[in-house]
C-alpha positions, 0 to 999 in steps of 0.5 A, a space after each residue: 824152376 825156370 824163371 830168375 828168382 833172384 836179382 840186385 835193387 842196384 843192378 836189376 839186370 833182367 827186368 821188362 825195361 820202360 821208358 815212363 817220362 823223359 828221364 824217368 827209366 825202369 826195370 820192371 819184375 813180375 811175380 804172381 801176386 805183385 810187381 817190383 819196378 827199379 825206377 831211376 829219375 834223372 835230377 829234376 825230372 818229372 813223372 806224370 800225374 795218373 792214376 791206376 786201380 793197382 795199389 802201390 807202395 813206394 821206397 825212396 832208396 837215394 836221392 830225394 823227391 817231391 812226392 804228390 799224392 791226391 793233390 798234396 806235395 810230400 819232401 821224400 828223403 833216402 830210406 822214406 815210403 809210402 802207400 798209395 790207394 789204387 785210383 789215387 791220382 800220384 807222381 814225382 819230381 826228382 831232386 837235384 840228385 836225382 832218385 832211385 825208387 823201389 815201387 811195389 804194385 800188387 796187384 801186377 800192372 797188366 801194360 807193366 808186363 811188357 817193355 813200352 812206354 809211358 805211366 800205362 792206361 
C-alpha cells in the first residue's frame, strides 16, 4: 500500500489544503467512496451558503456554530452532527470560539480533490 491510511482529526497532516471563506480553513482526505475535510473556523467566521449534489454529514468536534440547513438556523455544540441531503442549500457561522468540524462527503467531491479555494462549483 502506497497511500497514507492513517492520520489525527487534530493534527491532519497530509491532507489537500482549501481555503473555503475568509477564516474558514481545511484539510481534505480522499478515499474511494467518501471524502473526510478537517475543517477550522476562526470565531465568527462564516462559510457561504451553496449547495452540492454530494451527501454530507457533519461533527462538530469543538467550539460551537450556528449551523443553517434549507433555510433554518441550527445551535450546534461539541459532540452535535447532522446529515445534509445533496443539492440542500447549508453553511455555518462559527461561534465566539470558533469550531472545528469533521465533514464527510460521500460521494468524493471532484473540485475537493485539489488544493483551491472556495466551497466549489
Amino acid at each position: 500500500m502506497s497511500e497514507p491510511t492513517f492520520f489525527n482529526l487534530f493534527n491532519p497532516q497530509g491532507g489537500i489544503k482549501r481555503t473555503l471563506a475568509e477564516g474558514v480553513e481545511t484539510d481534505i482526505f480522499v478515499g474511494d467512496n467518501a471524502m473526510l475535510s478537517v475543517v477550522e473556523i476562526a470565531p465568527n467566521a462564516k462559510g457561504s451558503i451553496h449547495s452540492h449534489p454530494e451527501e454530507q454529514w457533519g461533527v462538530l468536534l469543538e467550539g460551537s456554530a450556528i449551523r443553517i440547513q434549507d433555510g433554518i438556523e441550527h445551535t450546534v455544540n461539541k459532540g452535535d452532527f447532522w446529515r445534509t441531503p445533496g443539492n440542500v442549500e447549508h453553511g455555518v457561522i462559527a461561534g465566539p470560539d470558533g469550531a472545528k468540524i469533521l465533514d464527510i462527503f460521500s460521494p468524493p467531491r471532484d473540485e475537493y480533490r485539489k488544493t483551491g479555494s472556495g466551497f466549489g462549483a
